[in-house]
C-alpha positions in Angstrom: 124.8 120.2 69.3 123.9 123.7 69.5 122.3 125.8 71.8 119.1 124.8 71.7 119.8 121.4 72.4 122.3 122.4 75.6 119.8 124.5 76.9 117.2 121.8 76.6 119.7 119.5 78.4 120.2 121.9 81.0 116.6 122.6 81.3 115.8 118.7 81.9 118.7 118.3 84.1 117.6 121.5 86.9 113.9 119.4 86.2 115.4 116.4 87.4 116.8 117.0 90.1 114.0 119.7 91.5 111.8 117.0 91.0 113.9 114.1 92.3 115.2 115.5 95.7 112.0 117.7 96.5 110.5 114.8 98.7 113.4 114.9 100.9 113.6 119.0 100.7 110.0 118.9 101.7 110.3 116.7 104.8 113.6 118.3 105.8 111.7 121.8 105.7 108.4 120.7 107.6 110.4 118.7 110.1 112.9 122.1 110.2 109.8 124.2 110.8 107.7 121.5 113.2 111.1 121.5 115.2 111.7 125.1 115.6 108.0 125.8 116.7 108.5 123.2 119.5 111.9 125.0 120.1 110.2 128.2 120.5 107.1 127.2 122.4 109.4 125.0 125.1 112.5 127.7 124.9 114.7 124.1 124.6 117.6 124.8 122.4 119.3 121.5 122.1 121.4 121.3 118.9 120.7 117.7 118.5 117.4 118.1 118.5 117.3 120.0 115.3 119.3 117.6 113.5 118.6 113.8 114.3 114.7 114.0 113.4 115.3 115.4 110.5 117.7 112.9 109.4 115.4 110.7 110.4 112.8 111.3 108.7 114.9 112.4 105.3 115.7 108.5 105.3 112.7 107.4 105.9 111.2 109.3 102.5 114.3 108.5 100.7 113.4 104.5 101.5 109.6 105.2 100.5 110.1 107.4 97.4 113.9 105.7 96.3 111.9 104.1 93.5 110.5 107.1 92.5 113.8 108.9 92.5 115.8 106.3 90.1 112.9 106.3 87.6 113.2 110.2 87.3 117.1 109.7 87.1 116.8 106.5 84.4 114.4 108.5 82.6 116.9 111.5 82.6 119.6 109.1 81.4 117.9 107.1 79.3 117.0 110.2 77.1 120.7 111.4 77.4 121.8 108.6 75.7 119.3 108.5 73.3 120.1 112.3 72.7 124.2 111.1 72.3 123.4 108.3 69.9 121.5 110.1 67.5 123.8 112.9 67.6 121.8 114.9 69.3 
């Protein structure tokens, strides 16, 4: 293995998981942003507002989009260990 080929593992890994948990980033951030607008507009600043919807709604993409997430993990995996037994 040289450097190339760590870099390029590196490189697929950061891809991975950018692409894997940006569903979940996404809602978090809208529900963050839909939240604190309400906050603002209403002047309620309840602590457990902020967190429970988004929890919420992070499960709620992570049961829609789970498939989606373990095929972009297996295929990450998968071309590990193809990468391992060839010798990279």
């Amino acid at each position: 293995m040289n450097e190339a080929d760590a870099l390029d593992v590196v490189r697929n890994a950061i891809w991975t998981i950018l692409i894997a948990s940006g569903p979940s980033v996404g809602v978090a951030m809208l529900v963050g942003i839909v939240i604190a607008l309400l906050q603002a507009l209403t002047q309620v600043q309840e602590t457990t507002l902020t967190f429970v919807p988004k929890i919420v709604a992070v499960l709620v993409v992570c049961a829609l989009t789970g498939s989606f997430m373990g095929s972009q993990i297996m295929t990450f995996t998968e071309e590990i260990y193809g990468r391992i037994g060839s010798g990279f």
